[in-house]
N, C-alpha and C positions, 0 to 999 in steps of 0.2 A: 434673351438679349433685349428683347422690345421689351418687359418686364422693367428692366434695369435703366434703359430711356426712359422710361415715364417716370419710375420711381425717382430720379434724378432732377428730371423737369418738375415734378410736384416739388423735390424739397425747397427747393429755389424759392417761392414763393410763401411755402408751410415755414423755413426757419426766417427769413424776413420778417415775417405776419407775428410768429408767435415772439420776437426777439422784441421790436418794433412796438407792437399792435397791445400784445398782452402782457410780457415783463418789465414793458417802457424802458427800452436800453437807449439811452441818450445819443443821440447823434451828434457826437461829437468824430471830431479829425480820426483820432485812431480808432475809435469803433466801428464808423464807416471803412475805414481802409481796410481793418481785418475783415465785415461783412461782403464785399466789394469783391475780394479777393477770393474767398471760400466759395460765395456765387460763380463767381467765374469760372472756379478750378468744376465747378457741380457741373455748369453748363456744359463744358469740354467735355467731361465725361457722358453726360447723356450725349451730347453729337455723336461721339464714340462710338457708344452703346449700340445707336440707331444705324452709325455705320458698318459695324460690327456685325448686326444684325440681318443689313442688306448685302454686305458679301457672304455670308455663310447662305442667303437665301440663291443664290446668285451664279453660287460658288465660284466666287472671284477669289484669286491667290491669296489678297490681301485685302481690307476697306479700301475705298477711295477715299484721296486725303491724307492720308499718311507724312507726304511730305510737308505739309502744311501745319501738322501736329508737330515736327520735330522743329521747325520755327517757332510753334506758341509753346513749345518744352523750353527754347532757352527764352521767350519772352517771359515767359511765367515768374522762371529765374529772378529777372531781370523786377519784375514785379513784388515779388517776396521782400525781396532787397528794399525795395522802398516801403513798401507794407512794415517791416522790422524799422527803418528807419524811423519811421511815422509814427509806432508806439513805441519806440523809445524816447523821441522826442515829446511825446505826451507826458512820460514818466521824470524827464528832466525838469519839465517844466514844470513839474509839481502835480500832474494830475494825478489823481487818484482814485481807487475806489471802481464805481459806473462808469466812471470819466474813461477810465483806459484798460479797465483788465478783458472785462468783456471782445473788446477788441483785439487784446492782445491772445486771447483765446482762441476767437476765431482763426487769428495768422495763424497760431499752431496747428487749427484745424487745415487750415487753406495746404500749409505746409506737408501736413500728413496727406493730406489727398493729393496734392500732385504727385508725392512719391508714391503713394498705393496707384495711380493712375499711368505716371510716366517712368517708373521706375521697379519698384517691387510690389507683389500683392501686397497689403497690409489685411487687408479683410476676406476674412474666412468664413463664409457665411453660408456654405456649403457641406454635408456631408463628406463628400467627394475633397473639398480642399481646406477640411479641417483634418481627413485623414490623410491626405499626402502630408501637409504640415508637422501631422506626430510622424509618420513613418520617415520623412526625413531631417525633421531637426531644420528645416530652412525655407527661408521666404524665397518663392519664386520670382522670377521679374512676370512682371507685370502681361497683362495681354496688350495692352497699347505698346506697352515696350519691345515687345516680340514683332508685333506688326511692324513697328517704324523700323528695325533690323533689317526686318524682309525683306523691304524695301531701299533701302541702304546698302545691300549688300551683306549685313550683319558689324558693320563699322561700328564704332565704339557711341556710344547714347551719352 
């Protein structure tokens, strides 16, 4: 679990650097927004991870913070929304090319992570949850998503 904190924290900085730094991804409106966004959803999940890591060390029910995560589940929402907004409007306006796609890449990154994150696993990177995956034909929800349940009573996400 502290594995997967770091790993998290490192990307933040390493996909910045190399987007930024080495492929010279223009910083423009919607590039920014989709990088912006993807960072954010990285960072959630390392706190996660680190929280994750201190309840199982702990053995507390659940991380602390949970209720807190089911707030930044619907602000995230609420973020994507505008993230999508921002490169479309890039793409209305005639952007093209560097101008917007890279951006628009990233939201779908951002996108795919908060659902691997707050919703269902997406990534199997596991022996272990690459074979649950063939043996049952189905994505599980998530461990953030299970947590914030527990805590909730099991109410609807």
């Amino acid at each position: 679990m502290k594995t997967l904190a770091v790993l998290e924290s490192v990307n933040i900085p390493l996909i910045a650097g190399v987007l930024i730094g080495i492929l010279g991804m223009p910083l423009t409106v919607a590039n920014s927004a989709g990088l912006v966004l993807v960072l954010l959803v990285l960072a959630e999940g390392g706190v996660y991870w680190w929280l994750k890591s201190t309840q199982l060390s702990s053995r507390a029910p659940v991380p602390a913070g949970m209720a807190m995560y089911r707030i930044i589940s619907r602000i995230n929402v609420g973020l994507l929304v505008a993230g999508a907004v921002v490169v479309v409007a890039g793409l209305v306006m005639g952007a093209s090319g560097t101008q917007v796609w890279p951006g628009a890449a990233l939201w779908v990154f951002a996108l795919l992570e908060h659902v691997n994150y707050f919703h269902l696993q997406l990534m199997h990177d596991t022996r272990a949850d690459l074979g649950r995956l063939m043996r049952t034909g189905r994505l599980r929800r998530s461990h953030l998503a299970l947590d914030m349940a527990r805590v909730s009573g099991g109410h609807g996400l």
